[in-house]
Structure formats: C-alpha cells, structure tokens
C-alpha positions as CSV (number, residue, x, y, z in Angstrom):
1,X,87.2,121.4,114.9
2,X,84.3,119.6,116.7
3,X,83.4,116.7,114.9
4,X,79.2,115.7,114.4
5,X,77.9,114.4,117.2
6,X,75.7,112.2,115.5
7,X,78.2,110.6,113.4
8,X,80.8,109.7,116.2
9,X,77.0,108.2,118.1
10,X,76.8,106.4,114.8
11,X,80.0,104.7,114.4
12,X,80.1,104.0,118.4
13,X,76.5,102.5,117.9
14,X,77.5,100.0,114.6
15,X,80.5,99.4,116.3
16,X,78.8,97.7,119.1
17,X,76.0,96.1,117.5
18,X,78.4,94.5,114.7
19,X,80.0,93.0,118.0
20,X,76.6,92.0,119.7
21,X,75.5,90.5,116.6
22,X,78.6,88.8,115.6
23,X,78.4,87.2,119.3
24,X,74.8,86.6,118.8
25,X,75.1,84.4,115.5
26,X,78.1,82.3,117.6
27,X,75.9,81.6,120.3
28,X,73.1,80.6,117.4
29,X,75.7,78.6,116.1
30,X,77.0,76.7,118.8
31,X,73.3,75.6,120.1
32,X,69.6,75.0,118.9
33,X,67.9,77.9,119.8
34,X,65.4,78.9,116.8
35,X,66.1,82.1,115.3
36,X,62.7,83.2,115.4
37,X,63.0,83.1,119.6
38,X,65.6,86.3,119.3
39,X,63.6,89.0,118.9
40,X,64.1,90.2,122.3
41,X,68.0,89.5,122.3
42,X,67.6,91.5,118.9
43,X,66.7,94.8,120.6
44,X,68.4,94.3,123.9
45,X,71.6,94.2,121.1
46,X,70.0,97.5,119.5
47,X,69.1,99.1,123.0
48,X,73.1,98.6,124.3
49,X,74.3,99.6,121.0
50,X,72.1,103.3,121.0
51,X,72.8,103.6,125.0
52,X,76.5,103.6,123.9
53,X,75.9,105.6,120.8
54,X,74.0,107.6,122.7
55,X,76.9,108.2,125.8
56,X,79.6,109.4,122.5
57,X,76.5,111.5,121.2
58,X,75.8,113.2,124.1
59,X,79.8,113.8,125.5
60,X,80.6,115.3,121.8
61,X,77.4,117.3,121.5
62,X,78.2,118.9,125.1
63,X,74.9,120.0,126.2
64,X,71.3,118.7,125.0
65,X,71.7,115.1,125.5
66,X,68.7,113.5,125.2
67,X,68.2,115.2,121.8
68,X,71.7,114.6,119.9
69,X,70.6,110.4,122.2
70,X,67.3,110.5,120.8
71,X,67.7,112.0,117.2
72,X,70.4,109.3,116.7
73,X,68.0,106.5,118.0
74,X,65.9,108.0,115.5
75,X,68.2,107.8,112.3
76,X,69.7,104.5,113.3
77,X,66.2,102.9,113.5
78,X,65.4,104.4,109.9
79,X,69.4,103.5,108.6
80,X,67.8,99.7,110.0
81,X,64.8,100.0,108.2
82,X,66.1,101.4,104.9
83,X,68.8,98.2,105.4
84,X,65.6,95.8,105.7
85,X,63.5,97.2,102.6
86,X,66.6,97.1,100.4
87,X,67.5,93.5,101.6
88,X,64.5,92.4,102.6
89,X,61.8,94.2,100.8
90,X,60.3,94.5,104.6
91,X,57.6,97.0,105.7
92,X,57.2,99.2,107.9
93,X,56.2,96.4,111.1
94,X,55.4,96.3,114.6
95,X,58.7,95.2,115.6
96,X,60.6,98.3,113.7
97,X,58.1,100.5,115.8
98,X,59.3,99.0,119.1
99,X,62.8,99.2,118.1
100,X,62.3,102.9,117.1
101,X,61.0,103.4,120.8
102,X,63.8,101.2,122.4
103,X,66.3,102.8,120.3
104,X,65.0,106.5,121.1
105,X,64.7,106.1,124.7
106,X,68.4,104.2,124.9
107,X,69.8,106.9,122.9
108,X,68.0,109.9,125.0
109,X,69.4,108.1,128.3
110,X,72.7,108.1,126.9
111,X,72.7,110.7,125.5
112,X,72.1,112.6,129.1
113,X,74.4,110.6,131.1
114,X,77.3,111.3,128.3
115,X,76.7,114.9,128.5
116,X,77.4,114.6,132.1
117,X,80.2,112.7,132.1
118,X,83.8,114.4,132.1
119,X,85.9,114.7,129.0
C-alpha cells in the first residue's frame, strides 16, 4: 500500500527544519547576533525544509510534482501559521505571505525534481 504523499513530504519537511532550527538557536547561542536579524535565515531554513519535503512528496506521489511540492508548501505554511496564532496569537503578516510563496515554490521544485528521480 502507497503511503500519502503529503504526509511522508510532511514528516521529511519537520524533520529538516527541526534540524535547521535546532542549528540555528546554537549558532544564536554561541554569538550576538540579534534575533530580530534572522528573518532571512528563517525562510532559507523553511525553503530547504519544503525543497526536501517537496523531493519525498514528489518521488511518492509518482507523477504531478509540482502539485503534491506545492500543495504541501501550502499546508506546512498554514500548519506554521495555525502554530503562531495558537502560541503567539499572531496574524495573518507580511512575512507568513512570503513564506507561503517561498514554501510553495520550494515545494513545487521539489516536488518535480523528486518525481524525476529513480526509486
């Protein structure tokens, strides 16, 4: 039995940003960089994590790739900002918009290159 696509692109994608995170927070840790200055380390973190996501989503999906890449760029960036309203009580911001687009379009790219790649 084929397991969901979007699931295995799910657990692939936290996987890696729990890892990108965790290193980001040592680096924080170790020097006296602000954290208001990592916005941009923030989504390339998001970006790698949806690109890999997006490579598992595509390879188990078999054919469509940039919509099983895309679709899970889609529902991770929500999954982020349901995490941010419960936690945060954060809006809907400029910032989650630009990681919806950097997630979709990391997702989509994976997504196509996993569908291409052999099993």
């Amino acid at each position: 039995m084929k397991s969901s696509p979007l699931f295995s692109g799910l657990m692939y994608a936290g996987l890696f940003m729990l890892m990108g995170t965790l290193l980001a927070s040592l680096i924080m840790l170790g020097t006296n960089v602000p954290e208001s200055s990592w916005l941009g380390s923030a989504l390339f973190i998001h970006g790698v994590a949806m690109f890999i996501g997006g490579i598992s989503s595509g390879r188990r999906g078999g054919s469509k790739g940039w919509y099983h890449g895309g679709l899970l760029g889609i529902i991770y960036s929500v999954i982020v900002w349901i995490i941010g309203f419960l936690a945060y009580d954060a809006g809907l911001t400029k910032e989650l918009m630009i990681l919806t687009g950097v997630a979709f379009a990391a997702g989509a790219l994976g997504g196509m290159i996993g569908v291409n790649m052999k099993k």
